[in-house]
N, C-alpha and C positions, 0 to 999 in steps of 0.2 A: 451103396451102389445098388443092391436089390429095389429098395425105395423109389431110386431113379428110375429105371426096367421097368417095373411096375405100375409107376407113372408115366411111361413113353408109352408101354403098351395101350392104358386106357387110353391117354389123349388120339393114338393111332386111329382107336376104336372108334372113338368120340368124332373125330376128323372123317370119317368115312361114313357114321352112321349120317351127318349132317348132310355131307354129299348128295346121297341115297335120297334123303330125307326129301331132299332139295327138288331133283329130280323125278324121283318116281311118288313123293307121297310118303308119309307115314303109311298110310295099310295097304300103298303097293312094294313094298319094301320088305323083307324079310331079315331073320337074325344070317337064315345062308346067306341070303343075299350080298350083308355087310360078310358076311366071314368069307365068302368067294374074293371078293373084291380087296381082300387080303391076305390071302391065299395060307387063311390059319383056316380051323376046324370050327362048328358052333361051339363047344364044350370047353375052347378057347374065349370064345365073350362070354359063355357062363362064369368064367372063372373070374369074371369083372364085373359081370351085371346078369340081376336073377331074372332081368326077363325086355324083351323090346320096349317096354314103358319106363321101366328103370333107365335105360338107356335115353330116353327121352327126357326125362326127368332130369339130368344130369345133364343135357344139352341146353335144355330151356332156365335151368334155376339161378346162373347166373344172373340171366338177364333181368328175369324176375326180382332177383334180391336187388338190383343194382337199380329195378323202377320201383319199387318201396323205397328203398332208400331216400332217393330224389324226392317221392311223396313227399316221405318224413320231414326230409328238409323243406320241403315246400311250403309245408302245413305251418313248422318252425316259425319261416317268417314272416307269412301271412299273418301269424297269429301276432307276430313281433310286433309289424308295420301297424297292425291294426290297434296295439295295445298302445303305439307313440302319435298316435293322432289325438 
């Protein structure tokens, strides 16, 4: 159950930093910012992320992992197609 908590908090965090993100800009954005807008304290996102890039980083890597991947596979059968000609 802590693991769950734990989990909902980041994603809360994650959910809002996006928002923010969305709206005002990465460097118009602050860590108060996100933590007003959740009505926790900063020293509450520290306790999930050591810093506003962290947090970014953590927003963005899925995506990133998930366009590697597709690369990977890309490259897979490109190289497949190319090898059965």
């Amino acid at each position: 159950m802590r693991n769950e908590i734990l989990a909902y908090k980041r994603e809360r965090i994650l959910e809002e930093a996006v928002k923010l993100f969305y709206e005002r800009g990465f460097t118009g954005t602050t860590l108060d910012d996100i933590a007003t807008e959740l009505g926790v304290t900063k020293p509450f996102i520290y306790t999930h992320f050591r810093s506003k890039v962290q947090l970014l980083e953590a927003i963005c890597r899925p995506t990133i992992e998930m366009s590697l991947q597709a690369t990977q596979h890309n490259d897979f059968t490109v190289e497949l197609y190319r090898s059965r000609r």
